[in-house]
RODO-2510 file (C-alpha; in nm, 4 decimals, decimal comma):
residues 323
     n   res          X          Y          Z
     1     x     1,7058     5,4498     3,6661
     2     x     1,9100     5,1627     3,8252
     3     x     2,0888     4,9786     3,5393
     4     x     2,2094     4,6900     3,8193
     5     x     1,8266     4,6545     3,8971
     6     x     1,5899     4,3989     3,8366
     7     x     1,2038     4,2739     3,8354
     8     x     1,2615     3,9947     4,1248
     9     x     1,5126     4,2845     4,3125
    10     x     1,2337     4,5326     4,2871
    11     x     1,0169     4,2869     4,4076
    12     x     1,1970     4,2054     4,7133
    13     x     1,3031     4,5486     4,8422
    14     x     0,9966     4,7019     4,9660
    15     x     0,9546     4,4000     5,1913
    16     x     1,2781     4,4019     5,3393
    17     x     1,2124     4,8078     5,3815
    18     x     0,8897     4,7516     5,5394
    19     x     1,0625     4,4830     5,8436
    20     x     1,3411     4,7481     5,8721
    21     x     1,1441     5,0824     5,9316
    22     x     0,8269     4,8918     6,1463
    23     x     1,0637     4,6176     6,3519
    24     x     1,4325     4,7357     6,3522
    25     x     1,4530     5,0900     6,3696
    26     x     1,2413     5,1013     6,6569
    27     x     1,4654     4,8944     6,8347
    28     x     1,7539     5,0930     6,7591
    29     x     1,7641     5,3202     7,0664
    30     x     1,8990     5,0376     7,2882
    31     x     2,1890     5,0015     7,0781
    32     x     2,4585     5,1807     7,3059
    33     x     2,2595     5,1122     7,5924
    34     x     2,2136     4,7346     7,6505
    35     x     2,4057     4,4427     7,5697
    36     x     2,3009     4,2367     7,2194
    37     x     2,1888     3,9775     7,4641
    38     x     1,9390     4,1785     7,6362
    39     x     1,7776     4,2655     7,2844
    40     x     1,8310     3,9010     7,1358
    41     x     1,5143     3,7699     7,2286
    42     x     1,2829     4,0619     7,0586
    43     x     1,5295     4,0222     6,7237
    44     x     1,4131     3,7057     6,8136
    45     x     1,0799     3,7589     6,7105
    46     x     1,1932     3,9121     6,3714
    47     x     1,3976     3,7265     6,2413
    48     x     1,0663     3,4787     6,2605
    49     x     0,8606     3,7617     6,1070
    50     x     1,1570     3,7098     5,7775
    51     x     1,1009     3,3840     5,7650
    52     x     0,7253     3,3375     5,7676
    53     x     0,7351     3,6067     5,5096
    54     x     0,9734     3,4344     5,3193
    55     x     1,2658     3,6490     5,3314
    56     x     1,5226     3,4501     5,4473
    57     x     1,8937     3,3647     5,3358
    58     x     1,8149     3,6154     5,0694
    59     x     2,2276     3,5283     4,9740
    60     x     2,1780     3,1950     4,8712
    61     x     2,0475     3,0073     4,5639
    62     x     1,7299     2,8463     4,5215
    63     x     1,9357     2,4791     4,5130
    64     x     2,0092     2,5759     4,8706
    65     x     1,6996     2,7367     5,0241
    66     x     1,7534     3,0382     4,9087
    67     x     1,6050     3,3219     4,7003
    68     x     1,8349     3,3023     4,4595
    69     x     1,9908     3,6463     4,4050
    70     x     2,2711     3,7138     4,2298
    71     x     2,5654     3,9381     4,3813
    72     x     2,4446     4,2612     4,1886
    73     x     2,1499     4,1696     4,3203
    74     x     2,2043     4,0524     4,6900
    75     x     2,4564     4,3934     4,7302
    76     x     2,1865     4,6000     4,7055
    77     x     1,9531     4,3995     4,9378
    78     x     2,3265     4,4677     5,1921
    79     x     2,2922     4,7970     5,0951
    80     x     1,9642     4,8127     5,2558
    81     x     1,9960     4,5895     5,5474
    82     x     2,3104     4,7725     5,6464
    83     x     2,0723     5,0881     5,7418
    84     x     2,0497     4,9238     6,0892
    85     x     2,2975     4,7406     6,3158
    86     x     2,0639     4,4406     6,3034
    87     x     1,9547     4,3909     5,9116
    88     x     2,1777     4,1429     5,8495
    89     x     2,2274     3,9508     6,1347
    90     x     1,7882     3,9047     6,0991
    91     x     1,8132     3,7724     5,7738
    92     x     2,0769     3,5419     5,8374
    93     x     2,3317     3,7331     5,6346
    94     x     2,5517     3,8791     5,8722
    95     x     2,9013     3,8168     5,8682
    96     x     3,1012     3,6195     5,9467
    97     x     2,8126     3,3649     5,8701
    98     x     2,6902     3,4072     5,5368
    99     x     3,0983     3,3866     5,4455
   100     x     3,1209     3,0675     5,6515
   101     x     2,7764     2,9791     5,4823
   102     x     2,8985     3,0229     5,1403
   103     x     3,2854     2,8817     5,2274
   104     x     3,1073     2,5188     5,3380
   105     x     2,8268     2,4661     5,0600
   106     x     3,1034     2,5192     4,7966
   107     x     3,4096     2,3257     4,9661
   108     x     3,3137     2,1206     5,3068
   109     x     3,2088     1,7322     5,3549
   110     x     2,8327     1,5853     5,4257
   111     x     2,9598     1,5425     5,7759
   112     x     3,0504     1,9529     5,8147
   113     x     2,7591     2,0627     5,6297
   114     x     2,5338     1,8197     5,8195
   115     x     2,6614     1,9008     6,1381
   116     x     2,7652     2,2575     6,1086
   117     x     2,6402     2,3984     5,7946
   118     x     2,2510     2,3025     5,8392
   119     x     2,2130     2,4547     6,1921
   120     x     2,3557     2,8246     6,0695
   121     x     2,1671     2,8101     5,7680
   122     x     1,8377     2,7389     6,0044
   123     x     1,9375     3,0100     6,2170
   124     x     2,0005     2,8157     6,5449
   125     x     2,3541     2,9340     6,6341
   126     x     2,6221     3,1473     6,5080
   127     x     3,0297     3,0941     6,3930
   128     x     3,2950     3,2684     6,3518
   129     x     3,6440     3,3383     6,1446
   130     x     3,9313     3,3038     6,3244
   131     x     4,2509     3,4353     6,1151
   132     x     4,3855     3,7193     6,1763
   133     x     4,6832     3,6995     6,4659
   134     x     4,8762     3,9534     6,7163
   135     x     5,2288     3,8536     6,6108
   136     x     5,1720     3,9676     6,2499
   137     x     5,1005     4,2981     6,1205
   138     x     4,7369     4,3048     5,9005
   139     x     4,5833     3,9932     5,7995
   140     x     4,8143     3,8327     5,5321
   141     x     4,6817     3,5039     5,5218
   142     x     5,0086     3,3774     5,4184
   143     x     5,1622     3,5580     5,7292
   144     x     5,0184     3,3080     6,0615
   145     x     5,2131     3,1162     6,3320
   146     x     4,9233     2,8784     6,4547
   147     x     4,9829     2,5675     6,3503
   148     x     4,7635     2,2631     6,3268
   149     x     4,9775     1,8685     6,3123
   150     x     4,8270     1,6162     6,1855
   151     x     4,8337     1,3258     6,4550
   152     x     4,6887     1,0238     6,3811
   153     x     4,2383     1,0872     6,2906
   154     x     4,3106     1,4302     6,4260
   155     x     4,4694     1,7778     6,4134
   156     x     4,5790     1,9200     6,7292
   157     x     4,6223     2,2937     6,7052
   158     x     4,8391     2,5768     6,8609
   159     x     4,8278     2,9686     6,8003
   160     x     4,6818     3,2697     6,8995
   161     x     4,4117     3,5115     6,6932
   162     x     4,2165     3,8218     6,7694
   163     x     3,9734     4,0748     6,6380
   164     x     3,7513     3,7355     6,5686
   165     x     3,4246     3,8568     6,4597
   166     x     3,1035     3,7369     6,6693
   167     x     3,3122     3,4720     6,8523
   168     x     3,1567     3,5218     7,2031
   169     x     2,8658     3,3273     7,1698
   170     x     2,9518     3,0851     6,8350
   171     x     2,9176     2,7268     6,8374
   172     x     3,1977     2,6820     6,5779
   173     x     3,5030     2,8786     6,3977
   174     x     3,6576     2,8139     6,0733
   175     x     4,0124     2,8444     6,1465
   176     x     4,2959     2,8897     5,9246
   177     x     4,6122     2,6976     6,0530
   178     x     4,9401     2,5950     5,8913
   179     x     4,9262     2,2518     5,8452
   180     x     5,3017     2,2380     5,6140
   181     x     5,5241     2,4758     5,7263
   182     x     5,7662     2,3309     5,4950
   183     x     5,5619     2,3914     5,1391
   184     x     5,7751     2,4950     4,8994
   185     x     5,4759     2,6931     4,7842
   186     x     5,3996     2,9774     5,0570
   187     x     5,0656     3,0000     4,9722
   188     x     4,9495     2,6285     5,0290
   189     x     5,0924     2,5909     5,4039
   190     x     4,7662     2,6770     5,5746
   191     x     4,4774     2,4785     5,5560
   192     x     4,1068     2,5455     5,7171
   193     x     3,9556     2,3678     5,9884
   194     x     3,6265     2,3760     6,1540
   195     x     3,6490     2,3659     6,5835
   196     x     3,3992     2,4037     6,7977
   197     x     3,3963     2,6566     7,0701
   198     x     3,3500     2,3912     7,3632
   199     x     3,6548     2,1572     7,2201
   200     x     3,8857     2,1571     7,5449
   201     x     4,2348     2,3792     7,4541
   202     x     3,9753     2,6577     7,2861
   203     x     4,0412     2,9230     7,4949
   204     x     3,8151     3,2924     7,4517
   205     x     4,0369     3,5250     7,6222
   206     x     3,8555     3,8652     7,6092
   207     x     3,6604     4,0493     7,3771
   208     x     3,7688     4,3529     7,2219
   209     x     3,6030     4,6467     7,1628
   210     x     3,6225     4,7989     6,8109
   211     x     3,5321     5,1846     6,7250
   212     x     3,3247     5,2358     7,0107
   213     x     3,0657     4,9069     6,9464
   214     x     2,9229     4,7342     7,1964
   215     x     3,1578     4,4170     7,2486
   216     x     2,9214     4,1388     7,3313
   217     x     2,7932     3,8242     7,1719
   218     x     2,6954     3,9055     6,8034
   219     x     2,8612     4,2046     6,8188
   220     x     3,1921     4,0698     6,9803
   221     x     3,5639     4,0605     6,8689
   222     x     3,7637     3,8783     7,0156
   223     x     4,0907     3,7027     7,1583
   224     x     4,1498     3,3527     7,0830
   225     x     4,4187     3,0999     7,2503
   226     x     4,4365     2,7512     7,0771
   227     x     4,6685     2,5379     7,3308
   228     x     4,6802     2,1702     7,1882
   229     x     4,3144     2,2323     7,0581
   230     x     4,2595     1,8378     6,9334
   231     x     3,9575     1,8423     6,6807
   232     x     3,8893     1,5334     6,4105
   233     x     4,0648     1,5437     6,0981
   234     x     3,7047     1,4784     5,9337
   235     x     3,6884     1,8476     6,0357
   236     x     3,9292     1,9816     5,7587
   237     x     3,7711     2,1957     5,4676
   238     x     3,8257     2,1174     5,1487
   239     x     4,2250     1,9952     5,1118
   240     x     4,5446     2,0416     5,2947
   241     x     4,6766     2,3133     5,1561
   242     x     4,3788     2,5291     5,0344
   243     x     4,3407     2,7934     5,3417
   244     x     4,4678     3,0501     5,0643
   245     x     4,2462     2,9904     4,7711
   246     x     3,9365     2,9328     5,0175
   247     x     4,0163     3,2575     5,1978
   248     x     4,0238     3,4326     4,8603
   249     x     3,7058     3,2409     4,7377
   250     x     3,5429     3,3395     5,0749
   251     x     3,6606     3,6574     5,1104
   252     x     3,6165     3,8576     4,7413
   253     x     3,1975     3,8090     4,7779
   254     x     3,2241     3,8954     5,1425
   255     x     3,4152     4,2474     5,0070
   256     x     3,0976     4,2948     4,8440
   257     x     2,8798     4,2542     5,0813
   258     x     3,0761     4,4876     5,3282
   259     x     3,1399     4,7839     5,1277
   260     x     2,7456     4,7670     5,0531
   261     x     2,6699     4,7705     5,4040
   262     x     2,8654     5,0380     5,3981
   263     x     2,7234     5,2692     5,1601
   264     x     2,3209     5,1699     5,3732
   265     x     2,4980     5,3042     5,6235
   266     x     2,5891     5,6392     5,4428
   267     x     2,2397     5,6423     5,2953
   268     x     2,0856     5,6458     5,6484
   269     x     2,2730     5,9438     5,7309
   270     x     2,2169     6,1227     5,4168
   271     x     1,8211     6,1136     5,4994
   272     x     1,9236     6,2117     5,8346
   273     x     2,1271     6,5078     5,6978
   274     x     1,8556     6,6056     5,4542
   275     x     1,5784     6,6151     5,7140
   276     x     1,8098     6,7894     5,9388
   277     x     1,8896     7,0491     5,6603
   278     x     1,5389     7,1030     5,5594
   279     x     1,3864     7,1552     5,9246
   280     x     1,6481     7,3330     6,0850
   281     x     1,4974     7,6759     6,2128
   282     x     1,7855     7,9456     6,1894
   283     x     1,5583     8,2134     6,2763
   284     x     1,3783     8,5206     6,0440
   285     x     1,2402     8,2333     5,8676
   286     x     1,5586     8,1391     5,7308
   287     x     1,6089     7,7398     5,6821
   288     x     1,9389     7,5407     5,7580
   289     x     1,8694     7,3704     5,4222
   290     x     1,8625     7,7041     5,2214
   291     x     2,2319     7,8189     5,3083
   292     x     2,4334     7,7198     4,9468
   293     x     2,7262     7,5752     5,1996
   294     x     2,5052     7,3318     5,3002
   295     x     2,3161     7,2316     4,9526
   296     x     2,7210     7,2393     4,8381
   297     x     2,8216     6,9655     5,1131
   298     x     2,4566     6,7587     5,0327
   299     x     2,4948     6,7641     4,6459
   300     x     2,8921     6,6697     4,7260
   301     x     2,7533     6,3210     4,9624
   302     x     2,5233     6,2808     4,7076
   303     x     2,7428     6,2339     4,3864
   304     x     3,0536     6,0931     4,6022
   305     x     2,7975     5,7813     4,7666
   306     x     2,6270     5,7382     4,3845
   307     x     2,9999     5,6468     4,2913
   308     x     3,0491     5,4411     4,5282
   309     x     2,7708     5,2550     4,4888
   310     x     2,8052     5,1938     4,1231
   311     x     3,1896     5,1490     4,1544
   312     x     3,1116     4,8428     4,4332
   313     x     2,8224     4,7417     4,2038
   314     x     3,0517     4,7081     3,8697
   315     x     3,2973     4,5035     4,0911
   316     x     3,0176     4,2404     4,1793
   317     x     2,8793     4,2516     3,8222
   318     x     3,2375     4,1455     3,6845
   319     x     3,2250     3,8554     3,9713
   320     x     2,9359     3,7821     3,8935
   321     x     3,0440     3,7367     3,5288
   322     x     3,3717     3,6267     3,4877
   323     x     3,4567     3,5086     3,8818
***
């Protein structure tokens, strides 16, 4: 019994299973072995199969197109999609979109939304979060040295970030820049901005790769150099002053999401254990799967991904509740 479950989840799941195990999985084997570019065009074709089946943005609500899912809810449809490398990215939920996604319907202008907001949630290009920077240690969003000054209808920016998620290839990234050094209040000097990737002084500098992963396009993270980047001030999410807050607001759901991506993940390879257990041949007709080492270490991943799950799952459900 799933106590986090529901009628409309229950619903939903089979379909999304169904796309996974006849479109994505079998797609899988090029992974390691060709660029995301070189399999773009048949996740193409998918992500149109989600949306004539009415699948996508499963993330957001009905107000916005969506399906109207809460976070209980939408972790577990994460949990599901994060069984292959491509789930989320072909139904429009991958990060660092559906953060970006949910950071500019909650806090951005007409103007962003219209020009920047409406085109990701269609699907037509991609974004990414630039805030995390060389010269600091982690990603204390209080701890940055780019800097964005206000000069005259614009903001002209100068810094330096890396390990930007999906930057090769995005049209836009949200950046987080100091805009008031000088706040008495540490956590209102930065301030987010929206620039696009083809403003002159936005400089991709290499991509980095990240635990073995393929380190193109979608699947890129990169090195940014902002030299007297000059974007419109019309550009600035939300206030001066509210990087912090908006990083937090953007950033708790998008915890959420990941650690349920996660725990697909460590589904997947349970079944793959399992299987492997139960057909492994070790001779006199005695089976891998049989040895009570083995059933020891399965019943172990079994009980230590159940907490994990429900731990993650209690998290969203007091989001979800009190915020």
């Amino acid at each position: 019994m799933n106590i986090f479950s529901s009628e409309k989840l229950e619903q939903f799941l089979p379909k999304v299973k169904s796309i996974l195990e006849e479109n994505l999985f079998p797609l899988e084997k090029h992974y390691l072995q060709q660029p995301f570019s070189k399999i773009e065009p048949e996740l193409a074709k998918v992500r149109s199969l989600v949306k004539k089946r009415g699948l996508w943005n499963p993330h957001l609500s009905e107000q916005h197109g969506g399906l109207g899912f809460n976070l209980v809810e939408f972790g577990q449809i994460s949990e599901l999609l994060g069984q292959s490398p491509y789930g989320h990215y072909c139904f429009n939920c991958n990060a660092p979109d559906i953060g970006n996604q949910e950071l500019m319907l909650g806090y951005a202008s007409d103007h962003i939304k219209n020009k920047f907001l409406e085109p990701l949630l269609f699907g037509s290009i991609r974004s990414c979060f630039a805030m995390t920077e060389p010269e600091f240690a982690g990603s204390n969003p209080v701890n940055m040295g780019t800097t964005a000054v206000k000069n005259g209808d614009h903001y002209v920016i100068n810094g330096h970030k890396w390990f930007t998620t999906a930057a090769d290839g995005a049209s836009f990234a949200i950046v987080m820049a100091n805009t008031d050094l000088n706040a008495e209040n540490k956590y209102e000097r930065a301030s987010m901005i929206v620039v696009p990737t083809d403003t002159e002084g936005y400089h991709l500098k290499r991509n980095i790769s990240i635990m073995g992963e393929p380190n193109d396009t979608y699947f890129s993270h990169a090195e940014i150099a902002f030299q007297n980047c000059k974007v419109p001030a019309t550009n600035l999410i939300g206030n001066e002053g509210d990087g912090f807050r908006l990083a937090q607001q953007r950033l708790g759901p998008g915890r959420i999401h990941h650690c349920m991506r996660w725990i697909g993940i460590c589904e997947r390879a349970f079944d793959m254990m399992c299987a492997r257990a139960a057909h492994r041949d070790l001779g006199e007709g005695k089976i891998l799967g049989n040895q009570q080492t083995i059933q020891n270490w399965i019943a172990e991943s079994r009980a230590e991904i159940n907490a994990s799950r429900y731990m993650v799952l209690h998290t969203a459900h007091k989001i979800d509740e009190v915020g």
